[in-house]
C-alpha positions, 0 to 999 in steps of 0.5 A, spaced: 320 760 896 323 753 897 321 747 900 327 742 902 324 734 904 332 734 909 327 728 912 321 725 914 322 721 908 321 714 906 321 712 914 317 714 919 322 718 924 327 724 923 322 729 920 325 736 917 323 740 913 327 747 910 322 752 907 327 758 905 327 764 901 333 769 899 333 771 905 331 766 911 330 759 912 326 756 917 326 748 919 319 745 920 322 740 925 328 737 927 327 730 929 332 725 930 332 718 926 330 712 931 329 705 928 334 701 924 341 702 925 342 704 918 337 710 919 340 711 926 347 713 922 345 719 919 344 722 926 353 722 925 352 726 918 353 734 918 347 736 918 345 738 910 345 745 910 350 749 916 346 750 922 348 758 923 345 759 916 338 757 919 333 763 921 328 759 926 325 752 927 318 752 928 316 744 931 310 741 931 310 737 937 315 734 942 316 728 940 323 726 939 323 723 932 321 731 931 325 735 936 331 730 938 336 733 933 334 740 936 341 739 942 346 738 936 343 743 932 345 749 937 351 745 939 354 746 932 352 753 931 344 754 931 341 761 934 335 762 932 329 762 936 324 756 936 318 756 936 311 752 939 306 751 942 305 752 950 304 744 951 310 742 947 314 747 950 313 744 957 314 737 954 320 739 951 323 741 957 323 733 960 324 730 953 330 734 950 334 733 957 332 726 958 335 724 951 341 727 951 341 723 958 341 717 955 346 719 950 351 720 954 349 713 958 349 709 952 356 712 950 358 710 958 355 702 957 358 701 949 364 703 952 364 699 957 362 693 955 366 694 948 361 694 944 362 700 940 367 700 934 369 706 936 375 706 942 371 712 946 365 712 944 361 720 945 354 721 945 351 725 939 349 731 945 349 731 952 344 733 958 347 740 958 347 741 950 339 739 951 338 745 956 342 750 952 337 749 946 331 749 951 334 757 952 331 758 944 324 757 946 319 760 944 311 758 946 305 761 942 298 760 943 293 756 938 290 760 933 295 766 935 298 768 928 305 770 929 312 773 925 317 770 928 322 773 922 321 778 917 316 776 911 313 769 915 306 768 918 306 762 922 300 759 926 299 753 930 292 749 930 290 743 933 292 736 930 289 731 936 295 727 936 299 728 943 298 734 948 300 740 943 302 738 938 299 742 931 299 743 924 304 748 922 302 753 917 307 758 914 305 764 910 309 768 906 307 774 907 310 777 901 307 772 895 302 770 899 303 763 898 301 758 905 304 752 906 301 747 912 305 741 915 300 737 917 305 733 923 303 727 926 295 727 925 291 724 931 285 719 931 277 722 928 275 718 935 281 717 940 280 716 948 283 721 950 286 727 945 280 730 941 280 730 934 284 734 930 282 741 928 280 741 919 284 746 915 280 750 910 287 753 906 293 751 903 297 752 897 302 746 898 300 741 903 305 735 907 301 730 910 304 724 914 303 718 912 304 712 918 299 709 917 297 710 910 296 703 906 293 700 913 287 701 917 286 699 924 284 693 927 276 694 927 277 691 935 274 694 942 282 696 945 278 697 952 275 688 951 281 687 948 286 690 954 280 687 959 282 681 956 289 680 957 290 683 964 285 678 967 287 673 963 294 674 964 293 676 972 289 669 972 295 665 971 299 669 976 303 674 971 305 681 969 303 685 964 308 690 961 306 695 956 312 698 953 309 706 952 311 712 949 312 717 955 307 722 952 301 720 950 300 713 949 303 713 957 298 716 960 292 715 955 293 707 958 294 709 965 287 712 964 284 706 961 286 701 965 284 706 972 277 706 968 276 698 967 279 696 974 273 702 976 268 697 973 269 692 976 272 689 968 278 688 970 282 685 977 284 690 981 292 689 980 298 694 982 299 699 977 306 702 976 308 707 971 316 706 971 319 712 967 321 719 970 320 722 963 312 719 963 310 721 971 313 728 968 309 728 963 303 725 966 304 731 971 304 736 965 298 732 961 294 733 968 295 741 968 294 741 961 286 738 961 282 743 957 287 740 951 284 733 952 277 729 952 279 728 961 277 732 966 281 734 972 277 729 976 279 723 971 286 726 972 285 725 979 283 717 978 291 716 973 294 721 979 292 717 985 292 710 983 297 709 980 304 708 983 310 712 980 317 709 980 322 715 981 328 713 982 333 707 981 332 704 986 324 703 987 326 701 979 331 695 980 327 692 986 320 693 982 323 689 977 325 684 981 318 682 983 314 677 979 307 678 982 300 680 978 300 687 976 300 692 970 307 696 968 308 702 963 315 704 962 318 707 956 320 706 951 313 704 947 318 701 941 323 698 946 328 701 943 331 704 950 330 706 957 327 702 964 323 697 960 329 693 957 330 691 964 323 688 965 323 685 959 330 681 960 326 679 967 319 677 964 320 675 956 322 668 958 316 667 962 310 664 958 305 667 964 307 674 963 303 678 956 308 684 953 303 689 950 304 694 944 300 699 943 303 703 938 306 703 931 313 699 931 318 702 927 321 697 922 328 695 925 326 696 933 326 690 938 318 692 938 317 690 931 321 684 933 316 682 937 310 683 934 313 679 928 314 673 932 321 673 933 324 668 938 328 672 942 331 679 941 337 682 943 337 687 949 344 689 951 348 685 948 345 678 951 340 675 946 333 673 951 328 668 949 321 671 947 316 666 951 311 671 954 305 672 951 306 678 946 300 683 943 299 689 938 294 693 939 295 698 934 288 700 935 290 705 941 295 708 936 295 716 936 296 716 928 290 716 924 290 711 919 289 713 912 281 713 911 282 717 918 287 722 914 283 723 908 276 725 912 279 729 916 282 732 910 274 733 907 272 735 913 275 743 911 276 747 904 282 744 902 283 744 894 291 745 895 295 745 888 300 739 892 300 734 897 307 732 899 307 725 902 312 724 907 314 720 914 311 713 913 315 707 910 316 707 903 310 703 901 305 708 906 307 714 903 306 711 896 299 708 897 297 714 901 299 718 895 294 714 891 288 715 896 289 722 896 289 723 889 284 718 888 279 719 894 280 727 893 283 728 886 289 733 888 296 732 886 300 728 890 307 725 890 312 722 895 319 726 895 326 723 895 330 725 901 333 732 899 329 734 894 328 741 893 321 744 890 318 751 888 313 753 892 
């Protein structure tokens, strides 16, 4: 058995990952790559082995930099099955649409305003690509072994970083040799998703490694969100968050839900202004015995939280500039409803944009939270006068001392670990902890890199 590293690798986005034999390949994943435009290019490469030849996609979880290149994988001749849990497959029914949707809005826009080099620029797939692939779903449960061609086992366990997503263990079943893809491994103590679920075997290992050469800031998220929504409330501002539609969405519609019921904060309009976040808050919401909420506190997010649906309610929320909380995606700015609040509020020194998540080198999120004096939104530059925030401590990664205790806390003692999806510096210093900290063999692969397994 082979391991091919297709991405993943050296960035943080545009995980996947071909594990094959003499007869099949399976692809772990098939996200898109997100961030700097160089990275962002290799969504347009040929895919580096002919989709027709692939067997089936196991995923992870939902998240686009995971599952986004799934709609150009099908267009250009996939027919395998791809498989997933229950939650990821629901949350893949809003996603994948939507992302193909905003392909097709933003190839409209560049040819509209002639920013595109290309005369008629097309999106990488469309809405309806994204509801072909949707037809080659298929959901299992956690813990449920499963066959899903000839000479593979695969089971999913929970790896506490969004709503389904998992650790992907394939077994062949032929050489009895297992292979665990760790995902995106969630927080030892997150406020909302339960702590990711120990591994007790594998031969060969690959980690993630976002967070692998930084620790998260050792402050409280809940002080620190109290005190920018009452101060910038207190000088007549707006709070905008930009947030991952889900996950980080709903966990801070729950946060801010529970500080205003303790009287911590004032009690402030609370919108949530991306069709694809009320989707999946909706989802999350069915979905509560995966999380630390209960139906009641879903009922608190769902009751008091105005949801902006359509267009309109959209551009007339964004002209307004009284006190309150707004959450839209998306959680790097990179894209969608939140580029309109950010062009009407950035330049206004009451207002606080607040980040709660990792930000990808290259996005307008990383800007910000550099210090850049102005970023570059559809075309036009704007000025960065409003008050920026990072709460990395609310992010959904664990950060390298999180990894390695949940990495002890099972029977692990694989021959390999491959580190990958982080930046090349992570990826690297998370390599040495694992090797230092456990004493297993650890390296980062190069990009299309093929190993035995």
């Amino acid at each position: 058995m082979k391991l091919r590293f297709l991405g993943g690798v050296g960035t943080v986005t545009g995980s996947r990952y071909l594990l094959s034999d003499d007869r099949h390949r399976v692809l772990v994943d098939c996200g898109m790559y997100q961030g700097v435009k160089t990275l962002r290019r290799r969504n347009w490469a040929p895919f580096q082995v002919d989709p027709r030849t692939i067997s089936t996609v196991i995923l992870t979880h939902a998240h686009i930099d995971h599952t986004g290149y799934l709609p150009a994988l099908v267009k250009h001749g996939f027919r395998g099955s791809i498989y997933c849990t229950r939650a990821t497959h629901e949350l893949c029914k809003v996603l994948l649409p939507d992302a193909g949707f905003l392909q097709e809005e933003d190839a409209r826009y560049a040819h509209r305003k002639k920013f595109s080099k290309h005369e008629n620029p097309e999106p990488l797939f469309t809405e309806k690509d994204a509801y072909e692939a949707l037809k080659y779903f298929e959901s299992r449960h956690y813990h449920e072994p499963f066959e899903p061609i000839p000479g593979f086992s695969v089971t999913f366990t929970p790896a506490g970083h969004i709503l389904g997503s998992a650790c992907v263990h394939v077994t062949h079943t032929d050489h009895d040799r297992t292979v665990v893809f760790s995902g995106d491994v969630g927080r030892q103590d997150d406020l909302v998703m339960r702590p990711p679920e120990p591994i007790d075997h594998a031969d060969v290992l690959v980690c993630e490694s976002t967070y692998g050469d930084r620790r998260h800031a050792d402050t409280d998220p809940e002080q620190a969100l109290t005190d920018i929504i009452s101060q910038t409330a207190g000088r007549g501002g707006v709070v905008l968050i930009p947030a991952f539609a889900v996950g980080r969405a709903q966990m801070l519609l729950y946060l801010v839900h529970k500080l205003m019921a303790e009287g911590r904060i004032p009690k402030l309009p609370v919108y949530l202004n991306s069709p694809m976040a009320i989707r999946a808050t909706e989802i999350f919401c069915r979905h509560h015995r995966e999380h630390r909420l209960s139906q009641t506190q879903c009922e608190l997010i769902d009751e008091n939280t105005r949801f902006v649906r359509s267009v309109e309610e959209s551009i007339e929320l964004t002209g307004r500039t009284f006190p309150s909380v707004i959450i839209s995606a998306s959680g790097m700015a990179s894209g969608g409803r939140v580029l309109h609040h950010l062009k009407t509020l950035l330049p206004n020194p009451r207002n606080s944009i607040v980040f709660a998540g990792f930000q990808a080198p290259g996005t307008r999120g990383d800007a910000m939270v550099n210090g850049a004096e102005a970023v570059k939104i559809h075309g036009e530059y704007w000025p960065v006068k409003a008050q920026i925030h990072n709460l990395d401590s609310l992010s959904a990664h664990g950060d390298y001392e999180e990894i390695l205790t949940w990495l002890e806390q099972g029977l692990l003692k694989p021959e390999r670990v491959y580190v990958t999806h982080g930046e090349m510096v992570a990826a690297d210093v998370m390599r040495k902890h694992i090797r230092e900290r456990l004493g297993w063999t650890s390296e980062v692969p190069e990009l299309f890199e093929e190993v035995d397994i």
